[in-house]
VOPAGU-2260 file (C-alpha; in pm, 1 decimal, decimal comma):
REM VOPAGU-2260
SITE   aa  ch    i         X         Y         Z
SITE  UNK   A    0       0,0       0,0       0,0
SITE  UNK   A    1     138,4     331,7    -166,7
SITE  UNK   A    2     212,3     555,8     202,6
SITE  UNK   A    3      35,5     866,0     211,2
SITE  UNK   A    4     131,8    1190,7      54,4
SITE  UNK   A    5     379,6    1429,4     200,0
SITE  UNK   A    6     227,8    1787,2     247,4
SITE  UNK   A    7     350,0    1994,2      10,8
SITE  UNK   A    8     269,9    2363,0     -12,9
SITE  UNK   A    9     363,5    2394,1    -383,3
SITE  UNK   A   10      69,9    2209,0    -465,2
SITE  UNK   A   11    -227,2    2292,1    -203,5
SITE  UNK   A   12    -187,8    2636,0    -282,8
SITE  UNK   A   13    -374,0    2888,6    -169,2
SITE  UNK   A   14    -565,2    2910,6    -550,7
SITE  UNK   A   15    -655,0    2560,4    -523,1
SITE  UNK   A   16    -836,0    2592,2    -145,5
SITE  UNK   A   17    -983,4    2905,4    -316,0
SITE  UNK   A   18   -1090,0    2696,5    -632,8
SITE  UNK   A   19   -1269,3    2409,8    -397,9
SITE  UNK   A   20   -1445,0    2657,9    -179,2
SITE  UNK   A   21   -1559,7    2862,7    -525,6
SITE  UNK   A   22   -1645,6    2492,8    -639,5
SITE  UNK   A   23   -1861,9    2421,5    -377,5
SITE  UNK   A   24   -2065,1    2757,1    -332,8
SITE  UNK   A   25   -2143,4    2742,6    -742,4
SITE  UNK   A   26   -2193,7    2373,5    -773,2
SITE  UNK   A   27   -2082,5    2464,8   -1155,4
SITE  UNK   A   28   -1750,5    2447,3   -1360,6
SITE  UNK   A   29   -1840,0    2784,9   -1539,7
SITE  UNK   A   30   -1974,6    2979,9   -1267,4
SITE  UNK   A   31   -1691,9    2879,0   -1010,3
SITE  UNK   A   32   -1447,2    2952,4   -1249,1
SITE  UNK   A   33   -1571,2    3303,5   -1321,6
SITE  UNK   A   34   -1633,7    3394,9    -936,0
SITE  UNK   A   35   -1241,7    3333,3    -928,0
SITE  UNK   A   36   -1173,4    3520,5   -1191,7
SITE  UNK   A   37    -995,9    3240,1   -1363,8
SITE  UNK   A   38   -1077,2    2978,2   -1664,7
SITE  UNK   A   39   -1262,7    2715,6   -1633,9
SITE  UNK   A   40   -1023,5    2472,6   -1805,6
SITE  UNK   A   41    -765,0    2618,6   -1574,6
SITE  UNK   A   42   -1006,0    2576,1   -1254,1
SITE  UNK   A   43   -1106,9    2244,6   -1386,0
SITE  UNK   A   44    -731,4    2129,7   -1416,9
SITE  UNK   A   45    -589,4    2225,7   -1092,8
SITE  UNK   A   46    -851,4    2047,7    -867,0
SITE  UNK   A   47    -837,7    1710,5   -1074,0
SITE  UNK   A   48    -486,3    1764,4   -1056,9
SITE  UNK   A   49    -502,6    1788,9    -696,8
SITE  UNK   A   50    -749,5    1533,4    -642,6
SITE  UNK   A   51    -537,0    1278,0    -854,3
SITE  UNK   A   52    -239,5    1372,1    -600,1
SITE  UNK   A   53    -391,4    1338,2    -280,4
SITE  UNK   A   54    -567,9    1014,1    -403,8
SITE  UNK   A   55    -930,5    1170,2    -224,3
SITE  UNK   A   56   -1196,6    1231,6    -435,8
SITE  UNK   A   57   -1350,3    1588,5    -343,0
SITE  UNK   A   58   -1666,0    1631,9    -592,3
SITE  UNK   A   59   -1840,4    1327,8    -753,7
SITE  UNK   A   60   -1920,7    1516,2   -1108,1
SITE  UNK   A   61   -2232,2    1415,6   -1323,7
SITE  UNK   A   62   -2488,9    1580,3   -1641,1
SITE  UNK   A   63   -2614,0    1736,5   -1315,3
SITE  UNK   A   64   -2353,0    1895,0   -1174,0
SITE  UNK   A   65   -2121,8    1860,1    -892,1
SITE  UNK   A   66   -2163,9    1774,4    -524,2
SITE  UNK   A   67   -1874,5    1710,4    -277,0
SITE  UNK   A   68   -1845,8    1370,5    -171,7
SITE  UNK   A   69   -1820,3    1280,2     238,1
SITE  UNK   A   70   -1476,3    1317,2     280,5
SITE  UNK   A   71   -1501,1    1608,7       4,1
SITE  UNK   A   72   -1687,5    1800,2     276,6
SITE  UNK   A   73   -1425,3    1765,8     550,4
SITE  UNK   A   74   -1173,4    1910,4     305,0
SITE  UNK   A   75   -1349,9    2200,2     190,0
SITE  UNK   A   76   -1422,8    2269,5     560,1
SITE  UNK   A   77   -1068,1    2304,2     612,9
SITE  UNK   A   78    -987,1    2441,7     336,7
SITE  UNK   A   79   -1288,1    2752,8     418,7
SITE  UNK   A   80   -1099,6    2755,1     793,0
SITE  UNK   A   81    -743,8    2782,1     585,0
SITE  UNK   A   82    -896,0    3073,5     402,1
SITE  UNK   A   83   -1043,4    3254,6     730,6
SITE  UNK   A   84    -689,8    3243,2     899,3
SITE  UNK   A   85    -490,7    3364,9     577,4
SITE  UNK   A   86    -729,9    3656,2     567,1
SITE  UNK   A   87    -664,4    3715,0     960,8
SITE  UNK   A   88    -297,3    3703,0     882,2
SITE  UNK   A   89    -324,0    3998,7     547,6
SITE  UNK   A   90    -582,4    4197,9     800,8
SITE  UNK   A   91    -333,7    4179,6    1107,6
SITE  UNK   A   92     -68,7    4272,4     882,5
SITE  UNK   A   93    -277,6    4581,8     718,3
SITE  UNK   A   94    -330,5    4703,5    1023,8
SITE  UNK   A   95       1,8    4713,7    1178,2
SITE  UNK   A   96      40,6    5128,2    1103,8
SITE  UNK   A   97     413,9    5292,2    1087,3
SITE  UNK   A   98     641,3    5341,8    1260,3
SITE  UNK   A   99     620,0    5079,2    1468,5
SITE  UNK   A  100     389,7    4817,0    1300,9
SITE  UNK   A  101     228,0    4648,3    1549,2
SITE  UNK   A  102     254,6    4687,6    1990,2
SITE  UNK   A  103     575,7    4761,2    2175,5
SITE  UNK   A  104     648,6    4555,6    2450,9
SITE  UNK   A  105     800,4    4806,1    2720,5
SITE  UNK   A  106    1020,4    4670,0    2989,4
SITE  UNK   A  107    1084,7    4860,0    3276,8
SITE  UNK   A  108    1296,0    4836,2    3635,2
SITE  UNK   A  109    1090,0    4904,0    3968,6
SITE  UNK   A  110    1277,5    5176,0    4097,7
SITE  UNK   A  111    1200,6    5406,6    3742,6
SITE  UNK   A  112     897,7    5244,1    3653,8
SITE  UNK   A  113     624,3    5416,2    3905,2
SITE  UNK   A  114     781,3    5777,7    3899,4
SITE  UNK   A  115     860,5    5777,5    3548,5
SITE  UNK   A  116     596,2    5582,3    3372,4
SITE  UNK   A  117     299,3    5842,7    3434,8
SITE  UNK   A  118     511,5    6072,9    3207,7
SITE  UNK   A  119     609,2    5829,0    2984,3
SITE  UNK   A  120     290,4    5660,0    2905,7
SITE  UNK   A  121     156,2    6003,8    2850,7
SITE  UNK   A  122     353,0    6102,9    2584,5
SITE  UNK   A  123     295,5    5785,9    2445,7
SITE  UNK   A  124     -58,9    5837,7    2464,2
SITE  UNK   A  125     -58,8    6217,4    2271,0
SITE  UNK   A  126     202,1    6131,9    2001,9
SITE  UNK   A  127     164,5    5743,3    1933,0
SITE  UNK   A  128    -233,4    5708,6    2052,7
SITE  UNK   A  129    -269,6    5391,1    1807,9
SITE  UNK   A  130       8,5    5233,7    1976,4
SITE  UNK   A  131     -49,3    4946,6    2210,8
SITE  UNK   A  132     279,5    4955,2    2497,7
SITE  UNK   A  133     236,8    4620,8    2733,4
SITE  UNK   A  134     472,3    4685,5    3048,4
SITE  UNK   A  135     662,9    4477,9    3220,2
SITE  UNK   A  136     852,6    4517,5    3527,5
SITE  UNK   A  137    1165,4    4316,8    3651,9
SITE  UNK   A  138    1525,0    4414,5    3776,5
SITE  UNK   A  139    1777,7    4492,2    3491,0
SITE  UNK   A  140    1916,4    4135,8    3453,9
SITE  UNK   A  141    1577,8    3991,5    3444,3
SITE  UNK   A  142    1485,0    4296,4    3150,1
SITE  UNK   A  143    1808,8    4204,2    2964,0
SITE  UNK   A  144    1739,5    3865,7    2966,4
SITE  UNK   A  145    1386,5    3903,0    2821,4
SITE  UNK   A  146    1513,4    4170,3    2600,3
SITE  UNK   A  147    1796,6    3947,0    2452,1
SITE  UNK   A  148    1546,7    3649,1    2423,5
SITE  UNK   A  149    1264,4    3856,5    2220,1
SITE  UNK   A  150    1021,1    3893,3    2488,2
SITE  UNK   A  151    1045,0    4224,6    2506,4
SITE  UNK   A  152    1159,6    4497,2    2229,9
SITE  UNK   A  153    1242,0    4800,4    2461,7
SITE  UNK   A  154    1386,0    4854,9    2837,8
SITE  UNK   A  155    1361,3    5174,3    3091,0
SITE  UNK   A  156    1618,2    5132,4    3301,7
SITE  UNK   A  157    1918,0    5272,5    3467,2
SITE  UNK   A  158    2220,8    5257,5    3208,3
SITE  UNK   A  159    2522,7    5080,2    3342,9
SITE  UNK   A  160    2851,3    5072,8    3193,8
SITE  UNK   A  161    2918,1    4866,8    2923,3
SITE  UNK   A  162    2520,1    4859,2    2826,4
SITE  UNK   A  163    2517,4    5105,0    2489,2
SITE  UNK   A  164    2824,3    4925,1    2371,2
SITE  UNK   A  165    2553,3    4588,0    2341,3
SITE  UNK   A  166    2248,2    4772,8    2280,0
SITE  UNK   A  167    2086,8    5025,5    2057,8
SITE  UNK   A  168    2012,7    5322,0    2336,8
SITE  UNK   A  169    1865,4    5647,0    2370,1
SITE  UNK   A  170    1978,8    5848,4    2632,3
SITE  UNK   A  171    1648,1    6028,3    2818,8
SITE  UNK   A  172    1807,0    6184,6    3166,0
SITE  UNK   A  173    1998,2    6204,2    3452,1
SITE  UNK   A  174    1836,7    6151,9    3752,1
SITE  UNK   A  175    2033,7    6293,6    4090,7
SITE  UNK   A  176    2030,1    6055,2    4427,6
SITE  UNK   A  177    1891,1    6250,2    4772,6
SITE  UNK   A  178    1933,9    6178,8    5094,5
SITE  UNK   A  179    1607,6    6056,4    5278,0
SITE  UNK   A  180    1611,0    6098,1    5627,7
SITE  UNK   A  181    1363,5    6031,1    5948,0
SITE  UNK   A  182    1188,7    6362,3    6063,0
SITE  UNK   A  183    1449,0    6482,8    6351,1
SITE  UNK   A  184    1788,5    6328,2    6210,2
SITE  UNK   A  185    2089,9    6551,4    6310,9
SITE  UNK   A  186    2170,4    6552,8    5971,3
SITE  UNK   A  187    1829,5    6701,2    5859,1
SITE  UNK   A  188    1983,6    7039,5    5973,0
SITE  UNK   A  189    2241,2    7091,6    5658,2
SITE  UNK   A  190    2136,1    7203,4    5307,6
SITE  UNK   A  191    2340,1    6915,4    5189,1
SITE  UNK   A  192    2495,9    6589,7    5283,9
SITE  UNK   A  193    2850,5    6457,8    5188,3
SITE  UNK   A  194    3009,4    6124,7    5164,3
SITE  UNK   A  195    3118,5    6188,4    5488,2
SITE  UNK   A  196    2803,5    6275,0    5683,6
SITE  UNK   A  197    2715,9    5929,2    5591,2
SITE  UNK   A  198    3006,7    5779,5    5706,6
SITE  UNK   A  199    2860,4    5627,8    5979,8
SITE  UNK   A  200    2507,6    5626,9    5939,2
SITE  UNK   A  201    2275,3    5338,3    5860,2
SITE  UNK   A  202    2242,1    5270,8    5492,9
SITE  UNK   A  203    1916,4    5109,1    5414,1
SITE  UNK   A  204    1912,5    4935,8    5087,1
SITE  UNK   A  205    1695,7    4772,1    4832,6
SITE  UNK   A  206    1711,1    4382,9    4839,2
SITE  UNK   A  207    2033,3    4232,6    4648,3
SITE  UNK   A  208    1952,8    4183,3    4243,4
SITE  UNK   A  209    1845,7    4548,4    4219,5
SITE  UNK   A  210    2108,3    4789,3    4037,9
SITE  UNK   A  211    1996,5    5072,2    4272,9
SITE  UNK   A  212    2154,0    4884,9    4625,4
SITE  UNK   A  213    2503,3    4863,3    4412,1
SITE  UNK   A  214    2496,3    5254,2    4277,3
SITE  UNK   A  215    2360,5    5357,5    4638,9
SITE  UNK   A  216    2667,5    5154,7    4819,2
SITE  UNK   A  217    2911,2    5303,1    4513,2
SITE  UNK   A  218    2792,3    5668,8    4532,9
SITE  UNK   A  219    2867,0    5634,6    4930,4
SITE  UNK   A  220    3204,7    5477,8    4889,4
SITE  UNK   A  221    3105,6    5175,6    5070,5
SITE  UNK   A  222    3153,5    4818,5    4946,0
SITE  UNK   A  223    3084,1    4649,0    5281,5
SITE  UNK   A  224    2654,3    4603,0    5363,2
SITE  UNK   A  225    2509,9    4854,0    5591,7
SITE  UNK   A  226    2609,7    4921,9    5919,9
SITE  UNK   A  227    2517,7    4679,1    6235,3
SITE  UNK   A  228    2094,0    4636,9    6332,9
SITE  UNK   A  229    1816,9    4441,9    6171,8
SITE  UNK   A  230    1930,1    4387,9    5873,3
SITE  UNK   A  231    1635,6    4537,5    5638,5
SITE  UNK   A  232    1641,4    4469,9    5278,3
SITE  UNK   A  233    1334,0    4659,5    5083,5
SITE  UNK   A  234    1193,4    4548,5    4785,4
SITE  UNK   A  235    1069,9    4848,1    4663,6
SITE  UNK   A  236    1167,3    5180,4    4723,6
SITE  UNK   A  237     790,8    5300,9    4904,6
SITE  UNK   A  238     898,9    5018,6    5125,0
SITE  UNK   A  239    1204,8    5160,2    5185,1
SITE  UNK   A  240    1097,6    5493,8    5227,5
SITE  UNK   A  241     848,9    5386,5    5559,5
SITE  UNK   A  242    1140,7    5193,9    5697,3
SITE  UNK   A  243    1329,2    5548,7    5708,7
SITE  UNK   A  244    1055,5    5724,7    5816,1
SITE  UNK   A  245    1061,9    5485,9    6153,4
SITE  UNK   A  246    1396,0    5587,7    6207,2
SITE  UNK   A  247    1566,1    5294,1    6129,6
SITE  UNK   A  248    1849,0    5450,0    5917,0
SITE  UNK   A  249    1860,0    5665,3    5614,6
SITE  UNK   A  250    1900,8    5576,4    5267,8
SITE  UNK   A  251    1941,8    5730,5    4915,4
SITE  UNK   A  252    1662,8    5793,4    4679,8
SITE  UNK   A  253    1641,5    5868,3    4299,2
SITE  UNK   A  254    1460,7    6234,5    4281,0
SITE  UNK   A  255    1159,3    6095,5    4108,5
SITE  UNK   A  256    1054,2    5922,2    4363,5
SITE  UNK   A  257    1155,9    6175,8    4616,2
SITE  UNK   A  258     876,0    6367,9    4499,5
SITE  UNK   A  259     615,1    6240,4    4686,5
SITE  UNK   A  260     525,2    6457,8    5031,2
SITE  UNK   A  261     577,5    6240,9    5313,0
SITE  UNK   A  262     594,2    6449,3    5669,0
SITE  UNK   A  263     780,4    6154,2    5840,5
SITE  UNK   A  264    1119,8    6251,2    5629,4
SITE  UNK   A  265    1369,3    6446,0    5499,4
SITE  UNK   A  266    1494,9    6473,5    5149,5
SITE  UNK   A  267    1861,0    6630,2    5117,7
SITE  UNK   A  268    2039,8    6672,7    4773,8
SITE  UNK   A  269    2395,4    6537,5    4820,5
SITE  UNK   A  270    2774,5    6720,9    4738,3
SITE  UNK   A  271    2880,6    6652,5    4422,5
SITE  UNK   A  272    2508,9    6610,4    4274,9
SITE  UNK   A  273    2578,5    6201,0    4185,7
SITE  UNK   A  274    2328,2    6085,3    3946,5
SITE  UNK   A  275    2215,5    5808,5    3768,3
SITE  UNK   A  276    2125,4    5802,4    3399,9
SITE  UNK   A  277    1792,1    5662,8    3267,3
SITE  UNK   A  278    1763,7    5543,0    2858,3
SITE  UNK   A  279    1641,2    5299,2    2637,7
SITE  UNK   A  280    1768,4    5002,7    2535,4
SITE  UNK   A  281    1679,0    4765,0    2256,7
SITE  UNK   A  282    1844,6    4481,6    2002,5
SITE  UNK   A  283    2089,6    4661,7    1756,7
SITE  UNK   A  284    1934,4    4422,9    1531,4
SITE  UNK   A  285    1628,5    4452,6    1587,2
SITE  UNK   A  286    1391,3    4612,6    1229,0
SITE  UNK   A  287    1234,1    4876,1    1426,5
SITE  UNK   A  288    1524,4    5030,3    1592,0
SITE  UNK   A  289    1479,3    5304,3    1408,7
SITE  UNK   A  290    1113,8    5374,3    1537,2
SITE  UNK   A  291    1216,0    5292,2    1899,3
SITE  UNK   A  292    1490,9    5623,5    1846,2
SITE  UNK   A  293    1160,4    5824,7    1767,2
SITE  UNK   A  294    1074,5    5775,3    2158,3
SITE  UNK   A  295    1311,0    5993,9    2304,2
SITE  UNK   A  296    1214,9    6366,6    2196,9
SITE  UNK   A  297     829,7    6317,1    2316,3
SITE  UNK   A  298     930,4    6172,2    2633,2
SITE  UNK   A  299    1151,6    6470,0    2710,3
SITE  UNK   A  300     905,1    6704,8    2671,2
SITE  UNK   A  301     667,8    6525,0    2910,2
SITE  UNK   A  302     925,4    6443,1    3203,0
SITE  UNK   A  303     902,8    6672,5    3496,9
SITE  UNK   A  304    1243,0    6895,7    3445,4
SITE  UNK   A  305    1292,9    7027,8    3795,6
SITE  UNK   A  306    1365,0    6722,1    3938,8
SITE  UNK   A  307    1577,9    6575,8    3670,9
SITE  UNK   A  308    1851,5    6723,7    3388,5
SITE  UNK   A  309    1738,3    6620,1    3021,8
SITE  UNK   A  310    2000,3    6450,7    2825,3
């Protein structure tokens, strides 16, 4: 017994599932053949040519007419459902509108994401409002993974060294560190805290894997983990921000999220104004890099610019 055939796309082509279905609504040769726009001999042809191949007779053919046999039916079922889905695909793809063809999947760190995503999604909003912008959150080696693996297209995130030499990048700002300190510190007196001043204080940090605890420990000059206590270990910065406000220790803040009244603390800027600089990042390779560099100018103009320096 011969095995079965071997799909093949060069022969169930997409004119031969349109010739059955045509077939089947006319019940006629002639009148199939002209609501394809196509001769009948030609028509005619391909589906005994097809129907030879795959060994299945589709239409049983008589002085009446034709009629699709039992397993004939099945077929042109499918072949209708083929039809459906290849129309999906051309309507998906018409609708996909420049310049960036279809959603952006926006990645974004925790300690940007709730201060700067208000702004961002804004100015997505008024000069992309057809775009559709999923967000996801997760530290930076969690973004770069899922950026490196397709998952997402573009990350928000603080931009450590080394990153812009893998990456395409836009630059967006930098964003200066303050001191946050419980309501009554001695320290709350001064303008402005050095390196010093914090010498020996209690540094409260976010919980290892976020790039913030490791710019917070370098921008203080301290490799070691934060003085002796309970050892606290935020996972989010509003966390971290009660924790200080019990007078537990102090810690360092980016100014975005510094903006938020809270009566409990103190917000100092530090000497020497150290900053952190937010961009985005996406593949090099990727086709749309050059819509993802349209980003940066409307997200400029929406970020709040007292708080942060534009880059």
């Amino acid at each position: 017994m011969d095995a079965p055939p071997v799909f093949d796309p060069r022969a169930t082509t997409i004119p031969v599932l349109r010739y059955l279905v045509a077939l089947d609504d006319q019940r006629h040769f002639g009148r199939a053949a002209a609501a394809a726009r196509v001769s009948q001999p030609t028509l005619s042809a391909l589906i005994a040519q097809w129907e030879k191949r795959m060994a299945c007779v589709v239409f049983e053919r008589d002085t009446r007419g034709v009629r699709p046999t039992p397993v004939g039916e099945r077929v042109i079922a499918a072949a209708r459902q083929a039809l459906a889905a290849l129309e999906t695909v051309e309507r998906l793809a018409a609708e996909a509108k420049p310049p960036f063809y279809g959603p952006l999947r926006l990645g974004v760190i925790p300690t940007v994401g709730p201060y700067a995503l208000p702004f961002i999604t804004a100015a997505l909003a008024s000069h992309f409002p057809d775009l559709e912008a999923p967000i996801r959150e997760g530290t930076t080696a969690e973004l770069l993974t899922a950026l490196d693996h397709g998952r997402v297209d573009v990350v928000l995130l603080a931009l450590l060294p080394g990153l812009t030499d893998r990456y395409g990048s836009e630059v967006l700002y930098d964003e200066p560190f303050l001191v946050a300190l419980p309501k009554g510190h001695r320290l709350a007196a001064q303008e402005r805290i050095g390196v010093a001043d914090l010498a020996h204080e209690r540094l409260l940090l976010l919980d290892e894997g976020h790039c913030l605890r490791d710019q917070a420990l370098a921008v203080c000059r301290r490799l070691d983990e934060p003085t002796s206590g309970p050892d606290y270990r935020a996972t989010s910065l509003e966390t971290l921000r009660h924790i200080v406000a019990s007078g537990a220790g102090v810690t360092l803040l980016p100014a975005l999220a510094a903006r938020a009244a809270d009566t409990n603390l103190v917000i100092r800027p530090m000497e020497g104004d150290p900053v952190r600089t937010i961009g985005f990042l996406w593949r090099s390779a990727d086709p749309r890099a050059e819509a993802y560099q349209l980003l940066g100018g409307p997200v400029r103009r929406h970020l709040p610019k007292r708080e942060i320096r534009l880059r």
